[in-house]
C-alpha positions, 0 to 999 in steps of 0.5 A: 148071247149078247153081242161083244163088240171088238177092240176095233169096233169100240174105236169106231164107235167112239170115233163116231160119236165124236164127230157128231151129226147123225151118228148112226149114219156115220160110214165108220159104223158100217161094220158094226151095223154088219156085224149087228145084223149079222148076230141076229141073223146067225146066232139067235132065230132070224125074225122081226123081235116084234110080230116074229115074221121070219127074216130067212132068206131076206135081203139085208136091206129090208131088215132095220136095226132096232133100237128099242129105246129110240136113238132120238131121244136116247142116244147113251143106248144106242150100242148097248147090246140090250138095246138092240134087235131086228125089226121089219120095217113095218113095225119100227118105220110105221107103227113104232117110230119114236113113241115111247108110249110102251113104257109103264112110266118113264120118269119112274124108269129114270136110268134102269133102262134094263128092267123088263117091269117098266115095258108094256111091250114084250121086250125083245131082250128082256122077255122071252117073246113065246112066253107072252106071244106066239105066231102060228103059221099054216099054208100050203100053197094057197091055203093060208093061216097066221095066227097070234096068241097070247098068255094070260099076261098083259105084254102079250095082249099090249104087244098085239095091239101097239104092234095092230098083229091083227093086221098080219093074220090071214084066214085065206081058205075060204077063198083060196081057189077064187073061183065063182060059183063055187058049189056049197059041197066045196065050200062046206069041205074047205069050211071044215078044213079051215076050222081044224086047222085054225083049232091044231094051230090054236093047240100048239 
């Protein structure tokens, strides 16, 4: 479900690209960025469009507003629905920014801003994210795994290396005690535990 934004809200956004300067910035949009954020968190899985970390209880102000195609260089995009999401901020502060290097060609692109062909990445919008990538998660206490894979499909694979997911995935159960001089009995048990879990989760 897109967002639909009100009579209002057009107003306020009219009004804000009017005044010029930093638009985005501009206080008459703080309800529309509410509102942006708000859809995300309650109408569709709250989570970052890009390496899927879950968003559930987390405070509003860790969460960024995503423009896929950056605001910077693409001002006419920046409320139209298909243009926007939710992004922790590692992913859009620090790895994506403004590069516009996931785009297949952008003079090829010209203004069909809309198709997922011209995106290397998984677009957040115009692909359906599991189809490509998926996040698979175990931990109890502290065991932990995070695990990403990918389709068969050159998005899944690109997105997980723009997006450095290897950094996010976590192999704890080795040393999920940090004890010293552990014996080889335990170490031999939490071994095999750890390759079940990896191989279920690499199942799902």
């Amino acid at each position: 479900m897109a967002i639909v934004y009100t009579i209002k809200e057009n107003a306020d956004i009219a009004a804000a690209i009017a005044q010029g300067g930093k638009i985005w910035s501009n206080v008459l949009l703080n309800d529309v960025k509410t509102k942006i954020k708000n859809h995300y968190f309650l109408v569709q899985f709250p989570r970052c469009c890009y390496c899927s970390r879950l968003f559930v209880g987390e405070f509003r102000m860790v969460v960024d507003i995503e423009h896929i195609l950056p605001q910077s260089q693409f001002g006419s995009e920046r409320f139209v629905p298909d243009n926007l999401n939710i992004a922790c901020k590692r992913c859009n502060m620090e790895i994506k920014k403004a590069d516009l290097s996931f785009i297949v060609d952008i003079v090829a692109m010209g203004t069909d801003y809309y198709n997922s062909i011209h995106y290397k990445i998984v677009h957040p919008n115009l692909d359906i994210y599991d189809n490509h990538l998926v996040r698979k998660e175990y931990r109890t206490n502290n065991f932990a795994l995070v695990k990403y894979s990918w389709s068969n499909n050159d998005k899944g694979l690109f997105t997980y290396k723009y997006f450095k997911l290897n950094e996010l995935e976590i192999d704890a159960l080795n040393n999920a005690q940090g004890l010293p001089g552990q014996n080889n009995f335990i170490n031999s048990i939490t071994n095999r535990v750890r390759h079940k879990l990896i191989k279920m989760l690499m199942n799902i």
